[in-house]
Backbone as CSV, one residue per row, in Angstrom:
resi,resn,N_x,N_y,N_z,CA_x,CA_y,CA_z,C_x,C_y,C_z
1,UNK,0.843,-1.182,0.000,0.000,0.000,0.000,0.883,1.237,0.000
2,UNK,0.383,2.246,-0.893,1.228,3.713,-1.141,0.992,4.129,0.467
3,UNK,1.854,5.250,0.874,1.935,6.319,1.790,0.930,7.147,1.621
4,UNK,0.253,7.516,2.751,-0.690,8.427,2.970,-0.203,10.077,3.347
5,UNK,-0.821,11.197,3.163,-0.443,12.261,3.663,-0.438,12.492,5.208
6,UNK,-0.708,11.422,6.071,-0.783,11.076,7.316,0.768,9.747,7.665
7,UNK,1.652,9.903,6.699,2.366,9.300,7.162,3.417,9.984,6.629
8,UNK,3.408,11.062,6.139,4.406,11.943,6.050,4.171,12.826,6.918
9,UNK,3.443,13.356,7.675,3.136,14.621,8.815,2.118,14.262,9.827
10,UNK,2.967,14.775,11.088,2.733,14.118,11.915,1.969,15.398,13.011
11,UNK,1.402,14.965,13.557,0.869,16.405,14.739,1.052,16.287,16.180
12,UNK,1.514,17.201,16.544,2.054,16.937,17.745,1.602,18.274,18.383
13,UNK,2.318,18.185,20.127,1.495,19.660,20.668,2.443,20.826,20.198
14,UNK,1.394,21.957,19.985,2.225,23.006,19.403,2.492,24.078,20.023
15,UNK,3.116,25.159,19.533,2.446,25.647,18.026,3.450,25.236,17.056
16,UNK,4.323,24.305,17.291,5.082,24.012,16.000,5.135,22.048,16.052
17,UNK,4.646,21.483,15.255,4.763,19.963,15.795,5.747,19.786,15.209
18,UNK,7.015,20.528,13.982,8.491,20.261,14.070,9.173,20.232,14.805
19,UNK,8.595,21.129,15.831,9.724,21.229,17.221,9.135,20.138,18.053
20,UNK,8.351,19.638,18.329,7.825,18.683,19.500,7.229,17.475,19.147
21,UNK,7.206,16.898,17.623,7.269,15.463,17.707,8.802,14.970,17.625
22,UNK,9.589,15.394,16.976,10.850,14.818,17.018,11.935,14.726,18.589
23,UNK,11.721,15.708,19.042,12.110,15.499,20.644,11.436,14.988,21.716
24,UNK,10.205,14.339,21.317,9.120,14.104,22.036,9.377,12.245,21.970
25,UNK,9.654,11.701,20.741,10.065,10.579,19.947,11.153,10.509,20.512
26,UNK,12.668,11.272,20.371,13.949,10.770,20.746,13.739,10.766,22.554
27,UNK,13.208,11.436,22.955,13.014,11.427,24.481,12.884,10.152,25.017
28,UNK,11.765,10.099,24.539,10.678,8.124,24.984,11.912,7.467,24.731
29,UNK,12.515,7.371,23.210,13.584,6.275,23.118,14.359,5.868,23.868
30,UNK,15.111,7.737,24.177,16.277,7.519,25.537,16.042,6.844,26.506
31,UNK,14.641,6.881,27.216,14.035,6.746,28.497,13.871,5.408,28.628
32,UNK,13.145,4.695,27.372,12.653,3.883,27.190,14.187,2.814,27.170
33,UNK,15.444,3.437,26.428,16.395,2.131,26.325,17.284,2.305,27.703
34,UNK,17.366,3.280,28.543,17.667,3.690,29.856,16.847,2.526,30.828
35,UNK,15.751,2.806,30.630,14.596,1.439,31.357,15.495,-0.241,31.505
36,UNK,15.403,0.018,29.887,15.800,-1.954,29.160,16.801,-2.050,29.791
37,UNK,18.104,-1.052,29.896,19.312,-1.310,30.410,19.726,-1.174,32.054
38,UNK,18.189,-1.359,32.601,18.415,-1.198,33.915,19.370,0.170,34.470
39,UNK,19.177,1.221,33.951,20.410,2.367,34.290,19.265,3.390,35.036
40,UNK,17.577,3.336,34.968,17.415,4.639,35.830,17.362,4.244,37.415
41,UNK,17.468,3.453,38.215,17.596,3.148,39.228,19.152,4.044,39.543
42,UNK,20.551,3.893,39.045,21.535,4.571,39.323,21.250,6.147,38.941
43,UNK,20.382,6.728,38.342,19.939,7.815,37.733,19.775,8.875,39.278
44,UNK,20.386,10.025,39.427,19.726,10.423,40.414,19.273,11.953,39.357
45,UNK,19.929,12.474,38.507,19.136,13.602,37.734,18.956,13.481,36.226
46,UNK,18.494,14.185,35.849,18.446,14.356,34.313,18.150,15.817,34.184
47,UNK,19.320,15.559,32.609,19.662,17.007,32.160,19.223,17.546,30.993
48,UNK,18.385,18.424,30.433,18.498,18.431,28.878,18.581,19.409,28.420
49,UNK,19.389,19.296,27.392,20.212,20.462,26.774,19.627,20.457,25.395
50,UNK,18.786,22.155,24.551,18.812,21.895,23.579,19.114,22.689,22.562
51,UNK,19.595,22.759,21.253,20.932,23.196,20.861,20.130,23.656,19.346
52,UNK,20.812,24.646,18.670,19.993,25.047,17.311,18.709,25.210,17.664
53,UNK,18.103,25.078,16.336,16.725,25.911,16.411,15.781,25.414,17.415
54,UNK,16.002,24.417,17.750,15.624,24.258,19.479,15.723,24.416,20.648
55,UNK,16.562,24.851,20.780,17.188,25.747,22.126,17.006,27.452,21.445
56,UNK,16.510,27.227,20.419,16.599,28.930,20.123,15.278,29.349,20.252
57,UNK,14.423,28.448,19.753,12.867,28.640,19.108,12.077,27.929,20.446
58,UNK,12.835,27.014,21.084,12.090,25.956,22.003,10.962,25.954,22.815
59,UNK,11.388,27.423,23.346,10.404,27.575,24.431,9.222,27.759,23.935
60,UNK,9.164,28.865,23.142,8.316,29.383,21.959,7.406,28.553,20.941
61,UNK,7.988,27.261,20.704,7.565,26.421,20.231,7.455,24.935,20.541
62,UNK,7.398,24.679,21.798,7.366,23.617,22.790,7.823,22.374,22.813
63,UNK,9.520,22.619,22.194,10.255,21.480,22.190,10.512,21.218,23.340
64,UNK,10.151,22.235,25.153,10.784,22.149,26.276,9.280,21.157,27.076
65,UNK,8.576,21.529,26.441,7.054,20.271,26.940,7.458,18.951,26.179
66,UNK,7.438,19.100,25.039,7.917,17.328,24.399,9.008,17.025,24.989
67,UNK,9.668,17.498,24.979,11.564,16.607,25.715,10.304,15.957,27.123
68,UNK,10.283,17.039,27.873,9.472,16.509,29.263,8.456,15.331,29.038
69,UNK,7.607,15.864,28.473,6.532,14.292,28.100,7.032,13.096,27.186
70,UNK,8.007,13.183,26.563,8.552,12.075,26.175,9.505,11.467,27.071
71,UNK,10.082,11.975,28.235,11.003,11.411,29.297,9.699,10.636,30.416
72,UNK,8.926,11.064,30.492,7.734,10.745,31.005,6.660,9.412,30.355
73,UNK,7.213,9.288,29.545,6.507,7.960,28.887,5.345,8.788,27.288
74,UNK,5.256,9.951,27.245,4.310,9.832,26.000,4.840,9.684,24.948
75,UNK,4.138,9.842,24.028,4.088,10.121,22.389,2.903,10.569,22.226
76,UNK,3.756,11.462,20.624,2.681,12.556,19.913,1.271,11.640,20.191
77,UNK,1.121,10.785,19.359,0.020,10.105,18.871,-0.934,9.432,20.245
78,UNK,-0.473,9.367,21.137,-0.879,9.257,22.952,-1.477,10.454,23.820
79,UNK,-0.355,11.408,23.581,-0.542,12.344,24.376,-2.069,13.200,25.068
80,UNK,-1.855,13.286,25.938,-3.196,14.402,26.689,-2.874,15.407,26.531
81,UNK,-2.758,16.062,25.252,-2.776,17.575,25.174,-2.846,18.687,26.297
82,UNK,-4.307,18.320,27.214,-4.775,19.439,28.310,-4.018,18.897,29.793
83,UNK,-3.369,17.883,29.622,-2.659,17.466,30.777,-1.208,18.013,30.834
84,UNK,-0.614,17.684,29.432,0.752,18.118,29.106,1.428,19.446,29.679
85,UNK,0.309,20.258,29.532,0.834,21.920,29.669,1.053,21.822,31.328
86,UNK,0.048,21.393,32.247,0.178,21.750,33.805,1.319,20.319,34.399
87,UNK,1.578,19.453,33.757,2.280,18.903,34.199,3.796,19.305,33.842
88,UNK,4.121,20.216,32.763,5.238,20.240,32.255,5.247,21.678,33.795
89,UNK,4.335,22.452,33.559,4.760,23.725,34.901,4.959,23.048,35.979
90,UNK,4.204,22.232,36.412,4.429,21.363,38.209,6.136,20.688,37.704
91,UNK,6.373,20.266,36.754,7.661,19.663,36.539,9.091,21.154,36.890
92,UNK,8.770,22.323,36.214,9.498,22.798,36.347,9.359,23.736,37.479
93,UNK,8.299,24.109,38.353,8.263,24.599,39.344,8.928,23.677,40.534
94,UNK,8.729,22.328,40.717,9.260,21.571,41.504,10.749,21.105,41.854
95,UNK,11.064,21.433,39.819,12.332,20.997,39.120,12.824,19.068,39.477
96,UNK,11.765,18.381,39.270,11.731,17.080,39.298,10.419,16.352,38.444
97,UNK,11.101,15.095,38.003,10.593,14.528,36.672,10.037,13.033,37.353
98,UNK,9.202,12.242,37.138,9.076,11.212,37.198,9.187,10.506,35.732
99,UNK,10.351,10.309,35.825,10.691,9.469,34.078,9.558,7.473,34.418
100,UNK,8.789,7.674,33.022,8.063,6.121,32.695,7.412,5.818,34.375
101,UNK,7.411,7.174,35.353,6.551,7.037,36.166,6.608,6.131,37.490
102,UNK,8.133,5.805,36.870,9.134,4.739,37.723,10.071,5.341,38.773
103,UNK,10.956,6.323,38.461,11.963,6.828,38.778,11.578,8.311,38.642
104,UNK,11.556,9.450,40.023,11.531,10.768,40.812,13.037,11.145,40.540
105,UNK,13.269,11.877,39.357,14.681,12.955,39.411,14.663,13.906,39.423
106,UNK,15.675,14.840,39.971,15.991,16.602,39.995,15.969,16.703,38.190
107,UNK,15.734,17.521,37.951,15.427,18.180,36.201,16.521,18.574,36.395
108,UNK,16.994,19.195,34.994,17.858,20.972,35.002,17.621,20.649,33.324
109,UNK,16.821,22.075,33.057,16.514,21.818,31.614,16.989,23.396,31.097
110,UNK,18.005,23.574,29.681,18.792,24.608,29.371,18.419,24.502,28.030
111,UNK,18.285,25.654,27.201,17.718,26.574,26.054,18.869,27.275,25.501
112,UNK,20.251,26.575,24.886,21.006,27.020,24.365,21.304,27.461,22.986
């Protein structure tokens, strides 16, 4: 079967889903192969750094909510939109993450 225009573009939370499905995707991965390899138990923080037009545009365009909800277990295609926004503020007001809902770490999240 050909490709659909739904499998070339993807929607994610915005206002830009370039900026926040692709960091939203590599997030889960990290988290997710961090899990397999038994490494967030030794985990006591997590850091994320983001660089080019994402650390430039990020905030603005909510690559700093996807990094967070993808360390957290979502994806685009999952996500609670109306949940995302107050959990990403309680995340950074607290400055601690519950990564896959398993593991409570100190944040430190930078916009370079």
């Amino acid at each position: 079967m050909g490709k659909t225009v739904f499998d070339l573009y993807k929607i994610g939370i915005g206002p830009s889903s370039s900026h926040t499905v692709g960091p939203m995707v590599i997030a889960k991965k990290f988290v997710d192969l961090a899990y397999k390899r038994e490494l967030l138990d030794s985990c006591s923080r997590v850091k994320i750094e983001l660089f080019g037009s994402l650390g430039a545009t990020g905030r603005g365009h909510g690559s700093d909510v996807a990094v967070v909800q993808g360390l957290i277990g979502n994806l685009p295609e999952t996500i609670d939109i109306k949940r995302a926004r107050k959990y990403f503020s309680d995340v950074i007001i607290n400055k601690n993450i519950n990564l896959l809902d398993i593991k409570k770490l100190t944040l430190i999240l930078k916009m370079i």
